[in-house]
Structures are given as C-alpha cells and as structure tokens.
C-alpha positions as CSV (number, residue, x, y, z in Angstrom):
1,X,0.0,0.0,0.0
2,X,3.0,2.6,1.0
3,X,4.8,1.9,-2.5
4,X,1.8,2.2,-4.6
5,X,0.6,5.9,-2.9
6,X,4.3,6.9,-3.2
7,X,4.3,6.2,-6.8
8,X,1.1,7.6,-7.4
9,X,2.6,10.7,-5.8
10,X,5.7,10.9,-8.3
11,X,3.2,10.4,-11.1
12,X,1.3,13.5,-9.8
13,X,4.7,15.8,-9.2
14,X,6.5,14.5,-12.3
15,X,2.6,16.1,-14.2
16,X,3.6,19.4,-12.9
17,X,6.7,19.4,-13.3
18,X,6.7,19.0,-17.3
19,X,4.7,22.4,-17.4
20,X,7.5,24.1,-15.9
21,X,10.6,25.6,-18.7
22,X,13.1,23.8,-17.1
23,X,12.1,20.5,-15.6
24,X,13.2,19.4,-12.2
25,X,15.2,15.9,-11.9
26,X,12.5,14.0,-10.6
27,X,13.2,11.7,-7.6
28,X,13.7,8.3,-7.8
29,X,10.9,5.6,-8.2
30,X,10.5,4.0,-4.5
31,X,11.9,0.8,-4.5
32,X,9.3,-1.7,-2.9
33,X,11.3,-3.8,-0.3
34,X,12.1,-7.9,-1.1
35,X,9.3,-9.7,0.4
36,X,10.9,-11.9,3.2
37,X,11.5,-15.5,1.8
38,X,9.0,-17.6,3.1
39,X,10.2,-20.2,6.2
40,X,10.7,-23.8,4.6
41,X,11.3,-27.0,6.6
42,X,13.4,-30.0,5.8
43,X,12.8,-33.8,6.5
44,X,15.8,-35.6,6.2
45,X,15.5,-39.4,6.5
46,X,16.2,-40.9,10.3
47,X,16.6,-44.2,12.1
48,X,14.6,-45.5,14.7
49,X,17.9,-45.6,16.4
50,X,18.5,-41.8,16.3
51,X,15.0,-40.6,18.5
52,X,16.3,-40.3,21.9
53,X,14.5,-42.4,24.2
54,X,12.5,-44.3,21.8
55,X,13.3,-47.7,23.3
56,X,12.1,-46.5,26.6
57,X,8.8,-44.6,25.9
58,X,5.6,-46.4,26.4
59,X,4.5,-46.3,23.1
60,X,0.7,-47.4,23.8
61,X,0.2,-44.4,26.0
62,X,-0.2,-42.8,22.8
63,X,-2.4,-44.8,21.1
64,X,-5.8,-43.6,22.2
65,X,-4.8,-40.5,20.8
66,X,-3.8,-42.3,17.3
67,X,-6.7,-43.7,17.3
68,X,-9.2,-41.1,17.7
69,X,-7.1,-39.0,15.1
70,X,-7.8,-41.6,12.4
71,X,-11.1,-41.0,13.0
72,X,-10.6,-36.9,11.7
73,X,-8.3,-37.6,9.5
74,X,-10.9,-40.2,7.6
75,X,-12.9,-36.8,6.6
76,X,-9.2,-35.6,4.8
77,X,-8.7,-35.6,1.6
78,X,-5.3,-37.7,1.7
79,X,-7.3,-40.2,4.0
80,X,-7.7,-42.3,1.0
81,X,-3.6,-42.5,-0.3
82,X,-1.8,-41.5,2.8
83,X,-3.3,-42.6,6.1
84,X,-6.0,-45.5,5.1
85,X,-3.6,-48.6,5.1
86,X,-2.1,-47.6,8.4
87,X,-5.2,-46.6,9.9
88,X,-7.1,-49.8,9.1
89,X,-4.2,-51.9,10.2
90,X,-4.3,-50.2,13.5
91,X,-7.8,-52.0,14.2
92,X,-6.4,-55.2,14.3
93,X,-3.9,-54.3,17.0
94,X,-3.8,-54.7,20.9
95,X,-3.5,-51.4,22.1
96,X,-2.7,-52.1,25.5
97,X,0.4,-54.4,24.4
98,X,3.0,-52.1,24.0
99,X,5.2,-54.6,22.0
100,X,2.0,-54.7,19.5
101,X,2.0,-50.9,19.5
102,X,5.9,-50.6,19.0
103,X,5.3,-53.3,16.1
104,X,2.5,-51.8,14.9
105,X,4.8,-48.1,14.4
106,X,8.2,-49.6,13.3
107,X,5.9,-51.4,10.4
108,X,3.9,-48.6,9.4
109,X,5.7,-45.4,9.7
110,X,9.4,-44.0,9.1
111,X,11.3,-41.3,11.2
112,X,12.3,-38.1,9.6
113,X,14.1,-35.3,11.4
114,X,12.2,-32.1,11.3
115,X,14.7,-29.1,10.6
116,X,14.4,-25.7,9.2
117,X,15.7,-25.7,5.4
118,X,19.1,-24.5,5.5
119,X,19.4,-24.3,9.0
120,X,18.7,-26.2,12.4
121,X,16.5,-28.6,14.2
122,X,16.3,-27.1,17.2
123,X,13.7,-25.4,18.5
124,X,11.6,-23.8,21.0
125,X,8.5,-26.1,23.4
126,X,6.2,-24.5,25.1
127,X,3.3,-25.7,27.0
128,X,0.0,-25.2,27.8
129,X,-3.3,-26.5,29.6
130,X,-7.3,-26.5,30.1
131,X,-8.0,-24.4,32.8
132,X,-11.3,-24.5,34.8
133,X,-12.5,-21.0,35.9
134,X,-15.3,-20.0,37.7
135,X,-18.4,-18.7,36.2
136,X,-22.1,-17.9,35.6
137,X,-24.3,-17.9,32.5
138,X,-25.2,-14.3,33.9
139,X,-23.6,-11.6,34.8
140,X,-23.6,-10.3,38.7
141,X,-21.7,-8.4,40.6
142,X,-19.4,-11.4,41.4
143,X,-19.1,-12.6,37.4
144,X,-18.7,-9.4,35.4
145,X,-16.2,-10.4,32.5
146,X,-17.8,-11.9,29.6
147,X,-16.3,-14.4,27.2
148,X,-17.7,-13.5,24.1
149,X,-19.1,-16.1,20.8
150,X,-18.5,-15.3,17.3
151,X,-19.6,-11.8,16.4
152,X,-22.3,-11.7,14.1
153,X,-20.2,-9.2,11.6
154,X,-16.7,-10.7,11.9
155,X,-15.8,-11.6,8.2
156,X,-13.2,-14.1,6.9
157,X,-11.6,-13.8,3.6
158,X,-10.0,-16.6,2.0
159,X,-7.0,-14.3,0.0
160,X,-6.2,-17.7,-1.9
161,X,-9.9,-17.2,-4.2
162,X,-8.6,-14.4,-5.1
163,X,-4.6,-14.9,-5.3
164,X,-3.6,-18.8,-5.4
165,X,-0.5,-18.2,-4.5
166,X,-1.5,-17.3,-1.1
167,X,-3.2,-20.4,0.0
168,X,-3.6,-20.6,3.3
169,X,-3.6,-17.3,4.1
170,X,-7.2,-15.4,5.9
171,X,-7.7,-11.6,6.3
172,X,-10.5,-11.1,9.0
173,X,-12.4,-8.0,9.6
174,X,-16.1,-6.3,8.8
175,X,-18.1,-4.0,6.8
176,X,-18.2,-0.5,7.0
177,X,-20.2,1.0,3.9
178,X,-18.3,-1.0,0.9
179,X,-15.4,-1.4,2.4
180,X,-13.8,-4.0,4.4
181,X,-11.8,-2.6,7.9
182,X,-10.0,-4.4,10.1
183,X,-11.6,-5.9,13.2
184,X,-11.6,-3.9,16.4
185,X,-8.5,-4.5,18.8
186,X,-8.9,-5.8,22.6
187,X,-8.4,-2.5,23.6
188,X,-11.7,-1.3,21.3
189,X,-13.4,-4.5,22.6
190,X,-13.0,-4.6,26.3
191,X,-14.0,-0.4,26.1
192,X,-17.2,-0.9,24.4
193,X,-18.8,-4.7,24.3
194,X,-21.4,-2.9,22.6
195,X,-19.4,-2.2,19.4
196,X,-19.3,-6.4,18.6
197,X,-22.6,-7.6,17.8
198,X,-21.3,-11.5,19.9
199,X,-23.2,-13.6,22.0
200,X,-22.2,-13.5,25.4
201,X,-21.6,-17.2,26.4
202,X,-20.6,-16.8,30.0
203,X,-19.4,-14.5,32.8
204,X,-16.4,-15.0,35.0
205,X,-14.6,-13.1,38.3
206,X,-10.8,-12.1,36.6
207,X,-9.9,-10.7,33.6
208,X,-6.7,-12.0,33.7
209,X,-8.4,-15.7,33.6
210,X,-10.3,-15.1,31.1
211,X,-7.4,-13.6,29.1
212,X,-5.2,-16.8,30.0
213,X,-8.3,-18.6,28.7
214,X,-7.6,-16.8,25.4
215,X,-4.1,-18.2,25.0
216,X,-4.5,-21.8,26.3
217,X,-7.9,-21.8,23.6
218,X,-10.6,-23.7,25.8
219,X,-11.0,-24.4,29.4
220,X,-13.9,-25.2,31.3
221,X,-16.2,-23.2,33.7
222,X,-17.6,-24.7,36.9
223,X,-21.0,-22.9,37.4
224,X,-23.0,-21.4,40.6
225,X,-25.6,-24.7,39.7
226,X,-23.0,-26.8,40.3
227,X,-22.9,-27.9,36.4
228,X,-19.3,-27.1,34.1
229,X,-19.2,-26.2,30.8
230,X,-16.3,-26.6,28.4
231,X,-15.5,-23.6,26.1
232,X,-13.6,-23.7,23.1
233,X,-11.6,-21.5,20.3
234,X,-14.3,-20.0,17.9
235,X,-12.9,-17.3,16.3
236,X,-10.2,-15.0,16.6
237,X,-10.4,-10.5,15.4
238,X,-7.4,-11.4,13.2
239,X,-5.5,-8.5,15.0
240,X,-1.8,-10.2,15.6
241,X,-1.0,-12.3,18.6
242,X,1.8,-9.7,21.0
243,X,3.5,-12.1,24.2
244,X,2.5,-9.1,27.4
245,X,5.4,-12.0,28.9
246,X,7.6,-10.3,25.9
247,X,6.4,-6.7,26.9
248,X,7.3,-6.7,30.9
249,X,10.9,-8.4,29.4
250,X,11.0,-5.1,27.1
251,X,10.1,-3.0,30.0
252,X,12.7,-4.6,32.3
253,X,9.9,-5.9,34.5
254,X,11.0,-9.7,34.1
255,X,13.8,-11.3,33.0
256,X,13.3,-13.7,29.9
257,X,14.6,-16.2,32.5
258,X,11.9,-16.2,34.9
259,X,9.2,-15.0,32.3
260,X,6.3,-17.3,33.0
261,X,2.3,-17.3,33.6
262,X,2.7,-17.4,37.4
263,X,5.3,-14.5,37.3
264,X,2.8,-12.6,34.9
265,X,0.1,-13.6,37.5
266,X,2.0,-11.9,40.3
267,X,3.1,-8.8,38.1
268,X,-0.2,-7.7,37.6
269,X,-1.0,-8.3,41.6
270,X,1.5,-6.1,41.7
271,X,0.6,-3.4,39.7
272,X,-3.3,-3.8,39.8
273,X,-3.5,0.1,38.3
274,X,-1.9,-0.9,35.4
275,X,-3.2,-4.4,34.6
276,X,-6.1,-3.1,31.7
277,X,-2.8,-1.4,29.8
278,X,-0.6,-4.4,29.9
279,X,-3.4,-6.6,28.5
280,X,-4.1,-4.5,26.2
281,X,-0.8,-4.7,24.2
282,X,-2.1,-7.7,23.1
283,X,-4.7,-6.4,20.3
284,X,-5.6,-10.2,19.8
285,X,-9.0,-11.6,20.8
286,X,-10.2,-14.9,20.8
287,X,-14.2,-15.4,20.6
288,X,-15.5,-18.9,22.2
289,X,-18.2,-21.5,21.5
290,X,-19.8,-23.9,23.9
291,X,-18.0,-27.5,23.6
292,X,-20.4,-30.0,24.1
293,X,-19.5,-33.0,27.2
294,X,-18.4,-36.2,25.3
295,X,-21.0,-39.2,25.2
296,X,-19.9,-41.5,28.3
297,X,-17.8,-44.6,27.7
298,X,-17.1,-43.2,24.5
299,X,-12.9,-42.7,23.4
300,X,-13.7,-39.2,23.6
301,X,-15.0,-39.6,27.7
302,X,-11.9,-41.7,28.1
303,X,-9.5,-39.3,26.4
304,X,-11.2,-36.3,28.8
305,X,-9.6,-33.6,26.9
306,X,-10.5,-30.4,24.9
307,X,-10.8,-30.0,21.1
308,X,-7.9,-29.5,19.3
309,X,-7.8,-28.0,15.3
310,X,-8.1,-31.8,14.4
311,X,-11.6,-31.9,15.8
312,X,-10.8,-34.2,18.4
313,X,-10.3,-34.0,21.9
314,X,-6.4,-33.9,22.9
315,X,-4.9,-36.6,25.2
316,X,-3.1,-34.9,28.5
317,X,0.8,-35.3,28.2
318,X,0.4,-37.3,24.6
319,X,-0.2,-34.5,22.0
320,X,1.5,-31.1,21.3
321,X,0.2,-28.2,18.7
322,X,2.3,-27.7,16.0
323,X,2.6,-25.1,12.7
324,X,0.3,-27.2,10.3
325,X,2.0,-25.5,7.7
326,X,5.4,-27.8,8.1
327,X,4.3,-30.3,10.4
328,X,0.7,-32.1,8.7
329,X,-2.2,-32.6,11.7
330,X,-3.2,-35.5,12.8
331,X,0.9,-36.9,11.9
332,X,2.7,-38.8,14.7
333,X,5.4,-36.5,16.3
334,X,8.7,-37.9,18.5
335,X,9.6,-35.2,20.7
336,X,12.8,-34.9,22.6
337,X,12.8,-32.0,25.1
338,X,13.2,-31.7,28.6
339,X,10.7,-30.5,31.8
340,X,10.4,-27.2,32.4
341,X,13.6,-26.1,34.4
342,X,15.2,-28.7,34.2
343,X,17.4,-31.5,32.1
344,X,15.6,-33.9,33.2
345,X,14.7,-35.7,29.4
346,X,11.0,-35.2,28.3
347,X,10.9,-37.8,25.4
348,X,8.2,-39.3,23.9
349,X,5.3,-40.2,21.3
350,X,2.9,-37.3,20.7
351,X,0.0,-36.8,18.0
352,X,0.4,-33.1,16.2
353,X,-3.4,-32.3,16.8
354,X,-3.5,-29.1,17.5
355,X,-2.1,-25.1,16.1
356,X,-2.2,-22.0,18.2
357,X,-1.2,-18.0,17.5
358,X,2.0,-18.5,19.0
359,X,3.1,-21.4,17.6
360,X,5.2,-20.7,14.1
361,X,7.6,-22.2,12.6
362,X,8.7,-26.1,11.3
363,X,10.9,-27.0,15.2
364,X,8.1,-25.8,17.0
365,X,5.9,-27.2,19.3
366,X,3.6,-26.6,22.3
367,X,3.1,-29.4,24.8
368,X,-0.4,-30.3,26.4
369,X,-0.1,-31.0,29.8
370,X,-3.8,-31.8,30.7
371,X,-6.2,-30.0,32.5
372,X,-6.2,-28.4,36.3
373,X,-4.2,-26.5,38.1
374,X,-1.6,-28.6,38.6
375,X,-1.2,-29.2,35.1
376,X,-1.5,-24.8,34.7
377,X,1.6,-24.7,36.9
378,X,3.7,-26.7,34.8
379,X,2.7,-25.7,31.7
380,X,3.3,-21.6,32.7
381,X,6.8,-22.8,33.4
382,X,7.6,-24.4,30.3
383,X,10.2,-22.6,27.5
384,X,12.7,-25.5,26.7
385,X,15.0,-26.3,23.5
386,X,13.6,-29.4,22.1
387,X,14.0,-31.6,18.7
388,X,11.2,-33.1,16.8
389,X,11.0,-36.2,14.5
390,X,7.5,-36.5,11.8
391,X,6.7,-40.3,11.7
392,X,5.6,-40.5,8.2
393,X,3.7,-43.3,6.7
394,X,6.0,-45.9,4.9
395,X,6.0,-45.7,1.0
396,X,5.6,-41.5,0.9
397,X,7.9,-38.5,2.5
398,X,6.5,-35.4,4.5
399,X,5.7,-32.3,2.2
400,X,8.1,-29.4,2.3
C-alpha cells in the first residue's frame, strides 16, 4: 500500500513538473522492499535408532490418541492414499500391548528429522493447559467479565480465491459501507462490548483468567448450579498475537529467564492500576463457543480432553500443537525436550493435533499438559529447546 501511494505521488509531481521551462530531476521511483523468503522446513531421513529415548517410551500411551485421530483424519482428503492402510491396520492391533503398538509403528511409519531448510532442528517447546475458571451464565456483581461467541459481523476472507499463490492465508475484519476494515482491537473491545454484535456465552470473576483462557484456547467453567461447561476457540479478530510475557521483558519488568504465567500472574498483583494497559498490548481476541460434554464410555470420555484444530479432543501429556503449515495434523510426532527447568529428558510419542497464534515455525511445538491446576503450573513454566522427529507413513515423505 505505501509503495503504490508513493508512486502515485511521483506520477502526480512529475505532471507538474513538465509544465515548468526547465524541468526538475525527478526523484527516484521507490523501490518496494524484497518480500521476506517464506520459512521452509526439511525432512531428512532418520533411524529408529537416532529418536532419543525411543526404546524406553511407552509407546501405547499414545495410542488412544492415534486412534481417535484416524477418526478426523478419515474426513481428509489424503485419508484415501496417505493414512487409510495404516489406519485400518491399527484396528487389528492390541492397544494395551505395547510390544503390538511398537510393532504396529516400526511397520507402518518412518522417522524423519524435522529441521528448518538451511538451518537447524532445534527449536523452542512450550506448554500449555485447560483451565477451569469460575463462572455464571449471567452476569452479577461477582461474574462481570464476559467471554464472548463469534460476532455476528466478523468476516473471513479466504485471499487464496482471489490470489492462489497465497493459500492458506485469511484476512478477518467487517463492513463499514463497501469497504472492508480491520476488526476492532482488545483495547476497542473490552471499552465498548457494545461495538461487537457477539453472544455472550458466559461471565467470569478475573480478567486476567479469562485472558489466560484466550491463550490456552478452551477451558472449562464450573458454574453457581454446580454444572461445568467446556468452552472452546471459535474465532479470533485477526489483530496479531503480541507475548505481554515479551512486553514486561522489554520494559525490564521480568527477566526472559523467569518469564512465566505465574510471574505474569504476580506482576499484575503487583501493579493492579496498570493491569487493563498491559493486556491490552495484546490487540488479539479470541471469541469462544460452547463444547459440548463427550457421550460416556465413549474414546472421547476416556480421552477427557479439549478440542484441538483436528476436531478431536487432545490426550493430556500425549499431543503437542504444531505449525500445520510444516508439520501435517493429525501426523505422529517424537519429541525430545526436557521438563520445564530442568534436564531432566521429556521424550516421547505425541500426536500433532493441534495449532495455536503463537506457535510458528517447522521446530516448533507446544506441549499439552492436561487440565487443572496442577497441570496450569507446569505448563506456565515451560520454554525449553527441544528436537522433533515427523513419523511419516512408509511408502511416501513429509511435504516441504
């Protein structure tokens, strides 16, 4: 937009110009700076032997969560050439033999490390959790912030219909007159819930809570009637994603050491006055919907978790979110990191079943701890270096 007003510009000045006897040396045409070269990843072939900790992970603790994504992943388009044969093999397998399970991998799938093209394959992992909160369907004087549904005028445009080359890629915003704006920010939002035409789908105590809620994606709200229900990522204002973790490290406030939930959590306690400006750095919004509970004795009451961008319900401990534009969902996922501060060795089978905001990049991942608080504590403490290795069905190689 800035290069095309500053050539129309020239064009107007360089009109003039020729009217005069003796016309001026125009300036130069702007040059329009290189677009950035898009991030690629690399797969390069790997041995079973070369995933630390391989022989001593307990393989079937993943395999509810295999299972169930064979189940989304039957609705893909690739279903068909890519994940049918290994799919329908696993129903003929124990899953609570782990030697079957190990068997059942080593047969089906190869290793391949997961590095960025031209450079390394090491990367950040991050963590994160369900929270429950506490809530009312109503507001009160007790529950006055409300998590919002999908506004009514938030619009989504697919840029790909209109420029192939940019598949993938979404602009959000609304109408005003003919023209399409950009969404209001969470500073716009919080000031005047009236400007968003959204359902209001609950009310809870903190607005820090709710805006933790925002970053983990779903949670689940224990209600005055004694009932809970689960909320989930609807919808986001397509304003960009800004760490207030990377803002009180800017500031001097924390050191990118001890940067975590909890010492975000205890900044704001500190500074009470000034908690509404440090959220607001942060012009993302996430809008919810109501997750219904799973059907008892179902895989999806016995996995317990909340949705992921699969469209099933993530497995505490057993699936990570990943950049779906390097690393395919619903793809078996070795990960080799450690626990949050410490070397002790975090390595295991995970199921890439989920994306987030935050999470960009091909050695990138975000680890789901489960739900609680318990899991919330050691999920706001996680920022470790970790490797990751795509298990890719046999007879085919991951997409760069």
């Amino acid at each position: 937009m800035r290069y095309t007003r500053a050539v129309a510009t020239f064009v107007v000045v360089a009109a003039l110009a020729a009217c005069q006897t003796v016309p001026p040396t125009p300036p130069p045409a702007p040059v329009p700076p290189a677009p950035a070269a898009p991030e690629r990843a690399s797969f390069p072939p790997a041995a079973w032997g070369d995933l630390p900790g391989f022989a001593r992970d307990d393989l079937a603790a993943a395999w509810p969560a295999f299972l169930i994504g064979c189940r989304a992943l039957a609705r893909r388009s690739a279903y068909e050439s890519l994940w049918k044969a290994p799919c329908v093999a696993a129903g003929t397998v124990d899953g609570n033999d782990e030697a079957a399970v190990r068997a059942f991998f080593m047969a089906h799938f190869s290793p391949y490390r997961v590095a960025v093209a031209g450079g390394s394959d090491v990367g950040l992992v991050t963590g994160y959790y369900e929270p429950l909160l506490v809530g009312s369907r109503t507001a009160s004087e007790a529950y006055t912030v409300p998590l919002y549904g999908t506004p009514d005028d938030l619009l989504i445009v697919d840029l790909a219909s209109l420029y192939p080359e940019l598949k993938g890629k979404h602009v959000r915003g609304r109408l005003e007159g003919r023209r399409v704006v950009p969404y209001p920010a969470r500073a716009e939002i919080e000031r005047d819930p009236a400007a968003i035409p959204a359902p209001t789908l609950a009310y809870v105590r903190d607005p820090v809570e709710a805006f933790f809620l925002e970053i983990q994606g779903s949670g689940r709200i224990a209600l005055a009637d004694g009932s809970v229900m689960r909320v989930g990522y609807a919808d986001q204002n397509g304003r960009p994603y800004r760490s207030v973790a990377a803002v009180l490290i800017e500031r001097g406030e924390l050191t990118r050491e001890k940067a975590s939930m909890q010492a975000i959590r205890a900044w704001v306690d500190a500074h009470p006055s000034e908690m509404r400006a440090l959220l607001d750095t942060n012009p993302s919004y996430v809008f919810f919907r109501e997750v219904p509970a799973p059907a008892p004795g179902s895989l999806d009451a016995a996995i317990d978790g909340p949705q992921g961008s699969l469209g099933v319900p993530l497995l505490a401990t057993r699936t990570i979110a990943v950049d779906s534009r390097f690393i395919p969902l619903g793809a078996p996922v070795w990960l080799a990191t450690t626990r949050p501060l410490s070397e002790e060795p975090l390595e295991r089978l995970t199921m890439a079943q989920d994306t987030g905001g935050a999470i960009r990049g091909p050695v990138r991942a975000d680890f789901f701890w489960g739900f609680g608080d318990e899991a919330g504590r050691t999920a706001g403490r996680m920022k470790q270096q970790g490797r990751l290795w795509i298990l890719w069905p046999k007879g085919h190689v991951p997409p760069n």
